[in-house]
C-alpha positions in Angstrom: 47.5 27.8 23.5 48.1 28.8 19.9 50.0 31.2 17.8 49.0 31.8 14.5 51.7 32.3 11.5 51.3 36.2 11.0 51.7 36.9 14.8 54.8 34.4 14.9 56.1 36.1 11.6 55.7 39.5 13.1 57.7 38.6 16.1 60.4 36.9 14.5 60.5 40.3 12.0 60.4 42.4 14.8 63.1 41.0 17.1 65.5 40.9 14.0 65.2 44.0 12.6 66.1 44.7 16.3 69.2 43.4 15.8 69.8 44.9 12.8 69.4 48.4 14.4 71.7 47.4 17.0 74.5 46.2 14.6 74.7 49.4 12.9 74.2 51.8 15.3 77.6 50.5 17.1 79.3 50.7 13.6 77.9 54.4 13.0 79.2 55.3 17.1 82.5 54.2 15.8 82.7 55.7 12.6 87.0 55.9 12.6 86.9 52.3 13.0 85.6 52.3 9.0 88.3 54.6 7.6 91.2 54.2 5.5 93.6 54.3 8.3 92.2 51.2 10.0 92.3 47.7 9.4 88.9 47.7 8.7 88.9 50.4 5.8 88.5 49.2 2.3 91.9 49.5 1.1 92.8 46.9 3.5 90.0 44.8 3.0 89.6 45.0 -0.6 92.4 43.1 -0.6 90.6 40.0 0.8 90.3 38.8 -3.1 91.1 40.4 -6.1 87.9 40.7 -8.1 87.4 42.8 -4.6 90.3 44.9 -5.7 89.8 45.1 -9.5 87.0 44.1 -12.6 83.4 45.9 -11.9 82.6 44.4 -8.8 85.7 45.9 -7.5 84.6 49.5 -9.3 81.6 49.4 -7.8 82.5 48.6 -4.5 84.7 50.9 -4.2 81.7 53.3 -4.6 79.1 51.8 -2.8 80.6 51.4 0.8 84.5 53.2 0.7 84.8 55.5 3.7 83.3 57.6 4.1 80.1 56.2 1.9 79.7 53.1 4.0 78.2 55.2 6.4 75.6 56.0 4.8 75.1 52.5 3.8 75.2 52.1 7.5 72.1 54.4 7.6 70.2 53.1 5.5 70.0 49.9 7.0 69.5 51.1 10.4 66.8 53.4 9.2 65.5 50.6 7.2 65.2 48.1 10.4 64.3 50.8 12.7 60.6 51.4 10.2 60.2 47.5 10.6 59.9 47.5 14.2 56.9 49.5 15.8 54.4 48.1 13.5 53.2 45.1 11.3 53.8 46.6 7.3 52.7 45.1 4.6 52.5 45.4 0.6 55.0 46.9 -1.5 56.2 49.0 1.2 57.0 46.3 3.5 58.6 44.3 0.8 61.0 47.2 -0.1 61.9 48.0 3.6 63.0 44.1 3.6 64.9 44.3 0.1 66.8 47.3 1.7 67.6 45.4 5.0 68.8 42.6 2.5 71.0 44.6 0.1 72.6 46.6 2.4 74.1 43.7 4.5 75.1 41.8 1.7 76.8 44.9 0.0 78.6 45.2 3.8 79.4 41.9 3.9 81.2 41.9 0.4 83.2 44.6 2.3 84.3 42.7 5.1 81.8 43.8 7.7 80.5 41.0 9.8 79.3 38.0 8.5 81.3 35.7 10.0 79.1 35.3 13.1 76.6 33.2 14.0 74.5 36.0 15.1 75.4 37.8 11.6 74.5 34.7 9.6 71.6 33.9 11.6 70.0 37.7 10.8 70.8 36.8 6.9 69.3 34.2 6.5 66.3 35.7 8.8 65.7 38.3 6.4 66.1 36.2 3.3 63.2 34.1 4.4 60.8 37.0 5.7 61.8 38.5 2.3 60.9 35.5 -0.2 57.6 35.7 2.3 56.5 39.1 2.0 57.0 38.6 -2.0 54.1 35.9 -1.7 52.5 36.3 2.0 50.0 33.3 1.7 49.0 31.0 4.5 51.5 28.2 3.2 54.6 30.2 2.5 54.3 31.7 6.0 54.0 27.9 7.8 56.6 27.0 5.7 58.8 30.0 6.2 58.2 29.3 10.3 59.3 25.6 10.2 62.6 26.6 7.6 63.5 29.3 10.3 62.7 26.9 13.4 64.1 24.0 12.0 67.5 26.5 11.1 67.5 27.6 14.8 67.8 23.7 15.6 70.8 23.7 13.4 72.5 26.2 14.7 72.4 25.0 18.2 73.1 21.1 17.2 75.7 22.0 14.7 77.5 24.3 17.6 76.9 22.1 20.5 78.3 18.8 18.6 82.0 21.1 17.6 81.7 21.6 21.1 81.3 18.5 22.1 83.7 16.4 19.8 86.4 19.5 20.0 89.4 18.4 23.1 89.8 21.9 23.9 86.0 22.6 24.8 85.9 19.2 26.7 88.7 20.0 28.9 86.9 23.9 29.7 90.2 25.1 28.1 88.4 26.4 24.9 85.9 28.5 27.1 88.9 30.3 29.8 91.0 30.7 26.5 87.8 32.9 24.4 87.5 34.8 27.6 90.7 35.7 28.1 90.8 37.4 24.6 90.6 40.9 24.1 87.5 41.1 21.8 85.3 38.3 23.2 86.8 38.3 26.8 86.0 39.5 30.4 89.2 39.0 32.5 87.9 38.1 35.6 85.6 35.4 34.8 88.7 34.2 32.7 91.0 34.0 35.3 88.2 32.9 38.4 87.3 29.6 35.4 90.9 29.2 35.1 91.6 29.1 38.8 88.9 26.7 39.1 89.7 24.0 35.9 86.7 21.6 37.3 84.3 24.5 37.0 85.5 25.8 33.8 85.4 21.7 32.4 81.8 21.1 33.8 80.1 24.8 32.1 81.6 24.1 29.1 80.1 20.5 28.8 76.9 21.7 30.1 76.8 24.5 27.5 77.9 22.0 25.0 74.9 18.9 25.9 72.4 22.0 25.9 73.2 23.2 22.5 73.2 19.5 21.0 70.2 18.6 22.9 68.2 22.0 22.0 66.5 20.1 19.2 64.6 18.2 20.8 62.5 20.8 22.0 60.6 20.3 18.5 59.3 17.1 19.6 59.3 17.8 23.6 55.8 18.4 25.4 54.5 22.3 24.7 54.8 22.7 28.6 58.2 22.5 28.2 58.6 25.5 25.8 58.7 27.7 27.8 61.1 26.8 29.9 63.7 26.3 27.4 63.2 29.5 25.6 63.4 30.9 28.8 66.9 29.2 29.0 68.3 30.0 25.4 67.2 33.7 26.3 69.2 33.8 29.3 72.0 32.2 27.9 72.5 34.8 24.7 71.7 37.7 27.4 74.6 36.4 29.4 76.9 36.4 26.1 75.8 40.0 25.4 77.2 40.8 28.8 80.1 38.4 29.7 81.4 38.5 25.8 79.6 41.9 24.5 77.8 39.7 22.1 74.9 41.7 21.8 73.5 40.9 18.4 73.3 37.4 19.6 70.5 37.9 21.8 68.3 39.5 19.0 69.6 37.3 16.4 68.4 33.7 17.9 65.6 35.1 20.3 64.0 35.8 16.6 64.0 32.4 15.6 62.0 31.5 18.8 58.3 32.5 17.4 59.0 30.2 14.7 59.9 27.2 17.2 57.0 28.4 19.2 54.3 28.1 15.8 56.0 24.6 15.3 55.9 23.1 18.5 51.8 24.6 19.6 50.7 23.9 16.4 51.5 20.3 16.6 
C-alpha cells in the first residue's frame, strides 16, 4: 500500500482546516465572551505587554480585532477554512485561502486568543507548512513538507509524554484527577471515580505517559502496525474531546497522521 504526497497533503489540509472551522465557530456561538466586559476583551488583554497597549502595533490592533471587530476576524477565518475543505484547490486561489487562514490566527493570537494549546500550536504550524508548500507545490517541497509535519507530530507526543513521565505529579495519577477536577478541562465524575481509585488513576496516567514517549517509534515500526496506532492516537484525542471538551485536539493531531502515514509506506 502507498499514499502519494498530494493525497497525504490534501488530507492533512483537510482535517486542519477542520479544526479551524471548529475553533471559531465556538468563539462566534459565544460572541459576549469577546467583549469589553469580559476578561477576554482587549482592554484586559491588551494589557498582556505594552507595545500591545501602545506604539503602532498597539494602534493597529486595537483596530483589527477590538470587540466587536474580532468577530469578523472570526469570520473570515472560519469562512476561509470552511472553502478549504470539500475540495483539493490549487494556484493562487489556494495560496490566498491559506495566507488568510495564517493571518487571521496570528492577528488572534496577538490578541490573546488561543495559542497556548497544543492543539492551537499544532494547527499553526500546520498551516505554516501547507502555506510555504502551496507557494512552491513541487514533488520535493511536498515530501519534505510530510516528513517536517510527521517528524513534528513525533515531537509533540515525545516531548509531552517525557514531562509526563519525569513530572511526580503525573507519576503518582495526581496530575491527571487534579486537571479533571478543574472547571475548564474537568468532568467531575471521572475525577472523583480516578480519585476514589488512586491505583487506577496512577496506572492511566503512566500508560498515557509511555504511549506518548513511545509514539515515535511508529516511524521505524513495521507498516502493519500503522494502523493500529493511528487507530489508537485517534481514540485517545476523541476521548479528550469528550472527557476534557478538547475538541480541536482531535482535528489538530489526526492531521498530522497523513504525513506519518506517507513516511512510514513510503519507506
Amino acid at each position: 500500500m502507498t499514499l502519494d504526497p498530494a493525497t497525504a497533503l490534501r488530507l492533512t489540509e483537510a482535517l486542519a482546516a477542520t479544526g479551524v472551522l471548529l475553533g471559531s465557530l465556538e468563539y462566534l456561538a459565544r460572541p459576549h465572551a469577546l467583549a469589553d466586559t469580559s476578561l477576554a476583551g482587549w482592554s484586559v488583554l491588551r494589557l498582556r505587554h505594552p507595545r500591545y497597549a501602545t506604539g503602532t502595533l498597539g494602534l493597529a490592533l486595537s483596530r483589527t480585532v477590538a470587540y466587536p471587530r474580532v468577530l469578523a476576524v472570526i469570520a473570515v477565518r472560519a469562512a476561509a477554512a470552511a472553502c478549504l475543505i470539500p475540495t483539493g484547490l490549487h494556484g493562487a486561489v489556494h495560496a490566498a485561502l491559506l495566507t488568510t487562514v495564517v493571518v487571521t490566527t496570528i492577528a488572534l493570537v496577538l490578541r490573546g486568543l488561543g495559542g497556548g494549546e497544543g492543539a492551537d500550536q499544532v494547527l499553526r504550524i500546520t498551516f505554516c507548512v501547507l502555506l510555504l508548500t502551496a507557494v512552491h507545490p513541487t514533488a520535493a517541497t511536498m515530501r519534505l513538507a510530510l516528513l517536517f509535519l510527521a517528524l513534528q507530530a513525533c515531537l509533540a507526543y515525545f516531548a509531552s509524554g517525557i514531562h509526563k513521565l519525569t513530572s511526580p505529579v503525573w507519576l503518582d495519577g495526581t496530575g491527571l484527577t487534579g486537571v479533571l477536577r478543574t472547571r475548564r478541562y474537568g468532568h467531575w465524575r471521572l475525577g472523583a471515580a480516578l480519585t476514589a481509585h488512586p491505583a487506577l488513576a496512577r496506572w492511566a496516567s503512566r500508560g498515557v505517559s509511555v504511549a506518548e514517549t513511545l509514539f515515535p517509534l511508529v516511524l521505524i515500526a513495521p507498516p502493519s502496525w500503522l494502523p493500529a496506532v493511528l487507530a489508537l492516537g485517534a481514540l485517545f484525542h476523541l476521548g479528550c474531546a469528550v472527557v476534557m471538551g478538547l475538541n480541536c485536539f482531535v482535528w489538530a493531531f489526526t492531521a498530522l497522521y497523513p504525513a506519518i502515514a506517507y513516511v512510514v509506506l513510503s519507506r
